[in-house]
Each structure stands twice: as C-alpha cells, then as structure tokens.
N, C-alpha and C positions, 0 to 999 in steps of 0.2 A: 329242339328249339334253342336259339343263341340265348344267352345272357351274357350283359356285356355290365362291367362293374367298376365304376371309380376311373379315375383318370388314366388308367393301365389301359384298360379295356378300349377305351377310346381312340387311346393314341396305337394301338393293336388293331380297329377297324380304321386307321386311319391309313396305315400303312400297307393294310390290305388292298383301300380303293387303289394309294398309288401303283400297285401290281398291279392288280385288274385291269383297272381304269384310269389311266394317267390323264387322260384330257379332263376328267369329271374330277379329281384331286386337284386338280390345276384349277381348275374354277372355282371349286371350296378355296383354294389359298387364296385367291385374290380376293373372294370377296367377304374372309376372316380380312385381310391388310384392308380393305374399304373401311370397313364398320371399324376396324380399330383408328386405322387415319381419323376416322367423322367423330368419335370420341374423342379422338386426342385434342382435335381441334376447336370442338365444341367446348372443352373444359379451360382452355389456355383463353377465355373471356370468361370473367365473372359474368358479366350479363347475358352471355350465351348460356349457361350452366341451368340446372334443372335439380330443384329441392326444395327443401321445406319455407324457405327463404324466397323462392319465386314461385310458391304456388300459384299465388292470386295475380301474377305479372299477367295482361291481356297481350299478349304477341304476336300479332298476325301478318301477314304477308299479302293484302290485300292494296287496290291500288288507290290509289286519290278521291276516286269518285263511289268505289263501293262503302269506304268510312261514312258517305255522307249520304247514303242510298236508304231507302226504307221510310222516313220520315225524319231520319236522325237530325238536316236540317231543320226544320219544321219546330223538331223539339227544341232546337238551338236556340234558334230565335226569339221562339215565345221565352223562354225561360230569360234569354237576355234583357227583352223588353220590361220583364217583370222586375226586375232587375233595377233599371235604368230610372223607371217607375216609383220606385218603394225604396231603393238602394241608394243616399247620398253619394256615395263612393263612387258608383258605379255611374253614377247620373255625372260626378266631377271628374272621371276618368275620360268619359266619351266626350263631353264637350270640351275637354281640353284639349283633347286630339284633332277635334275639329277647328279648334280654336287659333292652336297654331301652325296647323297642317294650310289652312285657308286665309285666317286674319281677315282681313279687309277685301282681298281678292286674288285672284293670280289673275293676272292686267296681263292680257295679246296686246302685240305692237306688231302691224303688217310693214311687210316692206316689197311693193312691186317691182315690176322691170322700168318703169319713168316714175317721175315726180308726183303727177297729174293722178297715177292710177295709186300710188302711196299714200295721195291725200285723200283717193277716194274712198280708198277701204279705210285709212281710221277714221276717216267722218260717219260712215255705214256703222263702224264696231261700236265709235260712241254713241249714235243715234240709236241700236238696237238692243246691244249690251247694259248700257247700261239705263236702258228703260225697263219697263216691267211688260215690254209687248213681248221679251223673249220668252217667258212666262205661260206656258199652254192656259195657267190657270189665274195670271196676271195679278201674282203677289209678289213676286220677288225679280228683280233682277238678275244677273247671270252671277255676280259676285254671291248673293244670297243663293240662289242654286246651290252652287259651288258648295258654299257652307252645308246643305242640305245632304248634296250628295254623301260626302265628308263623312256627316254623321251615320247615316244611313249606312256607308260600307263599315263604318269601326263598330254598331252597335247591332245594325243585322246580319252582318258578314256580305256583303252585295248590294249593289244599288245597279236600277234600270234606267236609262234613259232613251226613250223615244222622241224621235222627230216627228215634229205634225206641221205637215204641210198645210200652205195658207195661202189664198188667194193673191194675186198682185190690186183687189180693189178693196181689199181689207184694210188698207191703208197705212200699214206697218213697215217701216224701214226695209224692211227684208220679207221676203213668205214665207217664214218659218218661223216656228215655237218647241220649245222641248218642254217634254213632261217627263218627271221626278217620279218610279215608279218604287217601289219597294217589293223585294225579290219575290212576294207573296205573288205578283202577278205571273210570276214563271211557272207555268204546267209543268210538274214534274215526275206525273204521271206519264206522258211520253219519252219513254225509255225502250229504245231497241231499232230496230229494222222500221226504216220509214218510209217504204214500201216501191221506192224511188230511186235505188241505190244508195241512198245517204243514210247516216244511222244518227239515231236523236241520244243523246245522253241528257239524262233531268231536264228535259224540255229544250234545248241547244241541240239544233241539228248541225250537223258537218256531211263534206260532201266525201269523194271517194280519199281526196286528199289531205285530208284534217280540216279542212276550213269551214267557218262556221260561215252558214248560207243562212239559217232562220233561227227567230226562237219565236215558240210556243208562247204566248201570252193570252192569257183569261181576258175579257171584257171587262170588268168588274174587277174590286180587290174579292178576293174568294171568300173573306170574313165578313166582310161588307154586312150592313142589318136592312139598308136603304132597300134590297131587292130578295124576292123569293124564288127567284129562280135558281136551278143548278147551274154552277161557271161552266162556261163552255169555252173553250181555248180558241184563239186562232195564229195561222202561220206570217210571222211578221218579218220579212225578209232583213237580214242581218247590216247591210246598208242603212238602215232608221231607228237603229239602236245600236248605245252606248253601252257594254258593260260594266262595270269596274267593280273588282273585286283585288282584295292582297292572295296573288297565288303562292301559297308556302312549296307546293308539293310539283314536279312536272307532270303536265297533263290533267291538272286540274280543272275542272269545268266550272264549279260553284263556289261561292264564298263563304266562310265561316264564320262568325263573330269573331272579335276577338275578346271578347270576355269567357272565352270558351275554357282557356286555361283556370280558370279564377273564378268561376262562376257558383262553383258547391264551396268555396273557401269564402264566399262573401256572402252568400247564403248561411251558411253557419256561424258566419263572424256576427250576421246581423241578428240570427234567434238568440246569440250569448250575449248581445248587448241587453235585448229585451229580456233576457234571464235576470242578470243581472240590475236590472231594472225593476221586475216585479221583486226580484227577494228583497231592495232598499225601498218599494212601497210597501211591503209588507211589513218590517221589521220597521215602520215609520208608522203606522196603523198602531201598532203597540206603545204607546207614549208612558204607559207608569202603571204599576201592578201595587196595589193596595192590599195588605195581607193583617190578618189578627189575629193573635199569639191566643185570642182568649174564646177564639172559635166565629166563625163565618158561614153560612150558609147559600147556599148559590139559591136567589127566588127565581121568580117568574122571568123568562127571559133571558136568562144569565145572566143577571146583575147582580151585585154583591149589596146582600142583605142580613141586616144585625139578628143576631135574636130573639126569635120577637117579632122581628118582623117590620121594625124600624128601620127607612132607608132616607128620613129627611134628613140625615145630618153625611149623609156621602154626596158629594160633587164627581159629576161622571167626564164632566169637560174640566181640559185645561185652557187656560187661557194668558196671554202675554202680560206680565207682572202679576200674576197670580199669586197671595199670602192665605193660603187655608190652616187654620188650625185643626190637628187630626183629634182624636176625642183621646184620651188614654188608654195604651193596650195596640192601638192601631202604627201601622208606617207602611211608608210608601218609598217603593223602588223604581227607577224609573228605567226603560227597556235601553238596552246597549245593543245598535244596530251591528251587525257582520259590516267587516273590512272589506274592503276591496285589495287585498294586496294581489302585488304581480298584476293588476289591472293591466296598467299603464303600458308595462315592458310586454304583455300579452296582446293586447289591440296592436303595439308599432310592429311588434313582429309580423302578425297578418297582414295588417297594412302595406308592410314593404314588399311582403310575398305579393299580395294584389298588383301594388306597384309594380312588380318587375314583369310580370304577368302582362300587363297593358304596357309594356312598355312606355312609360310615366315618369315623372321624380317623382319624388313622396311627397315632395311639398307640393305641387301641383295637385296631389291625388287628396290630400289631407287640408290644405290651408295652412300648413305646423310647421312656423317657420324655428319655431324653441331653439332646435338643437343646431341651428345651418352657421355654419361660419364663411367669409369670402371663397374661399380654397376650395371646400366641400360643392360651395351652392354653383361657382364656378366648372367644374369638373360636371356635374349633374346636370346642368342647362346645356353645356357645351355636347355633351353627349347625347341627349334628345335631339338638340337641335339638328345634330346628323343623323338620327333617325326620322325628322319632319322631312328634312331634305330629303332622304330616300321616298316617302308618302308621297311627297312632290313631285318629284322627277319618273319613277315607278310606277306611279298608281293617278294618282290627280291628272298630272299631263299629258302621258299617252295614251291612258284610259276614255277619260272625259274629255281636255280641252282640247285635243288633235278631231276629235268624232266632230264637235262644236266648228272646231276651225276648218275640215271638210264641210258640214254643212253649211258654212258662212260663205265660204267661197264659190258654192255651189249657186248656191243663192241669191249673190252680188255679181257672178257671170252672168245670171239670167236676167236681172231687171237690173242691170247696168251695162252691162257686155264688159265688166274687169277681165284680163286674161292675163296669159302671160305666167313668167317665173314668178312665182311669189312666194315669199320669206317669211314665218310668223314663227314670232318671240313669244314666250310665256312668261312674262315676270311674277314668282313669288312672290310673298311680304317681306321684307327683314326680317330676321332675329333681331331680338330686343337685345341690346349687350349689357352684360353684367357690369363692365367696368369701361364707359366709354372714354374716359381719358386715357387710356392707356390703349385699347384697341382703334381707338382712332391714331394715334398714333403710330402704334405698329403696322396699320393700314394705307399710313403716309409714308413709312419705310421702301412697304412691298411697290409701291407707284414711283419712287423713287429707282429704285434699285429697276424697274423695267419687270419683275416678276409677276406683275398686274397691270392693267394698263386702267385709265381714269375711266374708260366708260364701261370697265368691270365693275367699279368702285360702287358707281352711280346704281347699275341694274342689281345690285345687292343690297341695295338700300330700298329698293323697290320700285324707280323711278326710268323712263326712257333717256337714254341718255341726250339724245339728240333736243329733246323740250327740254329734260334742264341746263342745256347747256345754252339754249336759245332765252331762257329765262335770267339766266346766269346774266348775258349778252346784255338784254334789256338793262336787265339793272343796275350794273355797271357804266351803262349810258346814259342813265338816269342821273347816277350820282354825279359823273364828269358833269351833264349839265347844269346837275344846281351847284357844284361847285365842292360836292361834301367829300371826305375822309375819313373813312368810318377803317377799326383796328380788322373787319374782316373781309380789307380790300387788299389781296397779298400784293398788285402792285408795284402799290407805293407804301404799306406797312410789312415790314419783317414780323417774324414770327416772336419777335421780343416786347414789340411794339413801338419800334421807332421808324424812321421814315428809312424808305430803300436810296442807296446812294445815286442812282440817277433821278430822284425825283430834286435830294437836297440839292444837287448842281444845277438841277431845272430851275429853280427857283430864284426869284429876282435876289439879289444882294443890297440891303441899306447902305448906302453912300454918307 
C-alpha cells in the first residue's frame, strides 16, 4: 500500500501522472491555474474577499424580480405605510416628493394637424382634465390624480392606473375615467407559465416577446374589511392600465418603496426619540427626595413617615412659589434630571442618512433651517431639483401622462372624429428659485446669447407659450389704449428705467 507524505510525495505522484498520463496532468494543471486565477481575482477587490469582516454581507446573484418575490413586497409596503403613519419624517419625506415632483400639475398642451382641431382638443383637456369627471371616483381632478399617483409610487413603491370606460350618454366631456389603484390590487400570486404561451411575473403577464399584454388585478383592495369574500383576480388587458413605478434594476417588473433604504434607520431613530423621552419623564416624576439624619421610616404606601408615625407636618406636592419650613434634622434635595448630550449631533446625523436615502435635502425632510446659509441651501435645492426633473421626465410623463394622453385621444377620436398628427406637451411646475434676481437674469443672458429661445423660458416657468404670449399681446394693447407707461413695458422703458430712444424722438417737442 502507497503512502505518500508532505509536499515530496506529492510533487513525486505528480510527476508520475505526467508519465503515465499526460492528458490527465494536463487537466490537473489547468485547472490548479483556474482556481488560482479565481482567487487571485476575487482578492484584488475588497468587497469581493471573504472573512471575518464580510461574514454577515448578504450577496447574492439573484435578478430583479426574485429580491422582491415571496412576499418581500408586501412586507415593504406595510412597513412603509407604518411608517408614513406614525413617522413625521417619513410622512415629510414622501409629501415632499410629491410636492415638487407634481406642484400644481404637469399641464398637456395639444397641438393638431389645423387650428380648428388644436382648439378642439384643449377645450376637451380643459373641460375633462380639469373637472372632477376624470375621476372614476369624482374627487379630484387629473392635477390631484397626478399628486395621488406621486405619492403612491414614493411611499408604496407602485401605483396602478386603470381606465374605465364610460358611456357617450353619461354626459362627460370624454368617456373615460381613471381610477388610482394601489399596487395591493396586483395578484402576485400569479407567477409562472400562463398557460397560453405568455408567462406572468407578480401578476404582469408578457407575451413570447417581453411585452406586457395583461395584469392580474383583484376586484377588491385584498385588505378591504367592507367584504367577506376571498379576492379573486381578474385578467385586465394591458392597454387600460397605467403603471408607474422607478425601475432601479433592468428587467424589473414591480416597484419598491422608496423608504426601503431607510426604513429600519427611522424605525430606530423613532424608538430612541421615545427612549429618550420616557427616561426625561421619568427623571421629571422625581422632583425632591426629603431625607433625615435622625432616622425615617418608610409607612404605609411608601411615604415617608416620622417616628411615631407622624406625617402631618411632610408636604408630598410641590408647587410653584412654594416656601415650606422643614422641621429640624430634616432636608431636602431636589432630583438632577440626565443630559441629553450628543442628542442633537446624533438625531442630524440620522436625519441626513434618511435624507440622502429619500433623496431629499435635509431641510425639506426636517423643517431646520439653523444651519443653511445662501451657498449651502443653493447647491441642495439646485441638486434635488434635478432629481424632480428626472421623476418628471422618467416616471410622471411616460408612465402616467403619455397612458392619459393615449386614452384622451382615443376618446376625442371617437365623440369628435379629432384625427390626424397630434403633438402633446407636458408642462411641469417650475422650481421655485433660490435667488430670483440673479437667475432671472442669467436667464435673460442665455435668451439673449440665442442659447434658449423665449418660448423655452416661458414653458419652464410652467406656462404655454403660445397664451402667454397672446396675454402678453392683450395687455400691451390695453396699455397703448389708455395711454399708460408702466417700467414693465420693455418698449418704450429700458432696463434702467428711462424711456427707449425711439419713443423720446416720437414724442411731440414744446415750442
């Protein structure tokens, strides 16, 4: 029997295989050089490495949709909502998102192939849009939607919109209504082979070629208390609904909170406030300890009783301006509540984390404006605001108002006969400017210089350029006819505020 011993021995049956067996030593080398390559490589990234240091790292190699498979949504949500609920922070996180992600509204402006069919469809958008007939449930308008939806995608991770078709004698500008679903109505129990060729993922069916044909939607929200039946799903062809969610990952199906990163960090922040809290009610309970050098007995109760068994001359309340004379032998201390040090520098630190987490400022997320100076609060606002923009252009417009402006057009074909090329604008709100004397200015530069043209200027302000320039019009004509000169008629006032050199030579001469 061989015995083979220590690194001799080895490299002695090693060099035996290559005699033997040269093809099978050839294969031991290459795939001794694999496993050392895949080491060498693995170690040349700390975060690829494996040790005491990344025990607890969770690292998995799994795709988009199995992260959020099992329920793991589900838990998402509720916990966010809890959140939203109980959590200041969380509740001033999400409405600000919606706040300035939305504003006022993001205003469609159509534009047809004629004049006639231009003025059709935005007399239709105003009469429908902004009614409350667009409303399946006839509270809000589409601007209020919009807001709805908003909040929905940042605070559930998703939001549903279904189209609900509507008679032409129902009497509504349009026959159509949307309803505002929350992702609870997605069946996300259908998951797999949907028997049809198509395969369903979390309730979203696709067809052979990625494309989503149906989703799965419950009758009922599924928590609902109004009914005792079990939710039963049905197939709602993808055409009458809107999804919108922020996809981080490719090939993402579902949406995630976005309090998802932050949500055990403001959970904890919150049970340390309430710590902190009960230990300053508690050390506040203790107002003055009464003690007797000449002996005290605890009575009935635990209240502090003389000798004897006299307690008519102890006062057990204090009260404001309070002069007690103590008897002789007696004094009194009064209780020295716990500091709070490092409170302060401890709450902003979490805070900020949360903040960056929601992508937020901190002053948004907190109300604290203490520490912001021009420069700081500048830089922070200017930086969001291009993150609203991305929400906007990303998520709000081609998600929801494109789904909206297909069914509006659909709609106005059919009980108008509109047709043709049609053009439709989404206008944002503005940003608010931090320093509008200056950035109006530097915005009279870029119009100047040709780098923007004026009816950029206007639809970033949030306005159609074409009405205000027709308002503009008016009122300019207005003035000429009563005769006035007002310093914000450029004209005939320069920007110093004297008159423009063709008005003074217009102008009669005194003789």
């Amino acid at each position: 029997m061989l015995r083979f011993h220590g690194d001799f021995d080895m490299k002695f049956l090693e060099n035996v295989i290559k005699v033997v067996a040269p093809e099978t030593a050839l294969r031991r080398e290459k795939a001794r050089m694999r496993l050392k390559a895949m080491f060498e490589a693995r170690n040349m990234y700390d975060g690829a490495s494996i040790g005491r240091r990344t025990a607890g790292w969770r690292r998995v190699s799994t795709d988009a949709n199995s992260e959020t498979a099992f329920g793991t949504l589900a838990r998402l949500r509720d916990s966010a909502r809890d959140l939203v609920r109980n959590n200041e922070f969380a509740e001033s996180g999400i409405d600000g998102i919606a706040t300035y992600t939305v504003g006022a509204g993001i205003v469609p402006h159509f534009k047809g192939p004629t004049e006639q069919i231009t003025e059709t469809l935005e007399r239709l958008a105003i009469a429908h849009f902004d009614s409350t007939d667009i409303d399946a449930q006839q509270q809000h308008d589409l601007y209020g939607l919009q807001s709805q939806v908003m909040r929905t995608v940042a605070e559930s991770g998703e939001c549903l919109v279904r189209r609900r078709r509507r008679r032409l004698s129902d009497g509504l500008a349009l026959p159509f209504a949307i309803q505002v679903l929350e992702p609870d109505f997605l069946d996300a129990t259908k998951d797999g082979d949907a028997g049809n060729g198509n395969v369903v993922v979390q309730g979203v069916e696709f067809d052979s070629l990625g494309r989503r044909v149906a989703y799965w939607l419950f009758d009922e929200h599924p928590g609902s208390r109004s009914s005792y039946r079990l939710p039963t799903s049905r197939r709602v062809p993808a055409r009458d609904i809107a999804h919108i969610y922020r996809q981080s990952r490719p090939g993402q199906v579902r949406g995630v909170t976005w309090l998802a990163s932050t949500m055990v960090r403001l959970n904890d922040f919150g049970d340390y406030e309430d710590a902190q809290l009960m230990r300053q009610k508690i050390a506040a309970c203790f107002a003055a300890f009464v003690t007797d050098i000449e002996g005290v007995s605890a009575g009935d109760g635990g209240h502090l009783t003389a000798v004897g068994g006299d307690t008519s001359n102890y006062r057990e309340n204090l009260e404001p301006g309070l002069i007690e004379t103590l008897p002789p032998g007696r004094d009194i201390r009064f209780g020295d509540p716990p500091g709070v040090d490092g409170y302060g520098e401890y709450s902003s630190r979490q805070l900020h984390a949360v903040a960056a987490g929601l992508k937020v400022p901190y002053e948004l997320l907190t109300g604290d404006y203490s520490n912001v100076n021009y420069s700081s609060a500048r830089m922070a606002w200017q930086n969001f605001y291009k993150k609203v923009n991305v929400w906007q252009k990303q998520i709000m417009i081609p998600q929801f108002c494109r789904a909206v402006e297909r069914w509006f057009l659909e709609a106005a074909a059919v009980s108008n006969g509109t047709g043709g090329s049609i053009k439709a604008i989404w206008t944002p709100p503005p940003p608010s400017m931090v320093d509008p004397t200056k950035e109006i200015a530097a915005q009279r530069d870029d119009i100047r210089s040709g780098t923007k043209t004026l009816s950029d200027a206007v639809r970033e302000r949030g306005k159609d350029p074409k009405e205000h320039f027709a308002e503009l019009q008016s009122d300019m004509a207005l003035l000429d006819e009563l005769g006035l000169t007002l310093d914000c008629d450029p004209r005939r006032v320069s920007r110093t505020g004297t008159m423009q050199r063709d008005q003074v030579a217009s102008e009669p001469q005194e003789t």
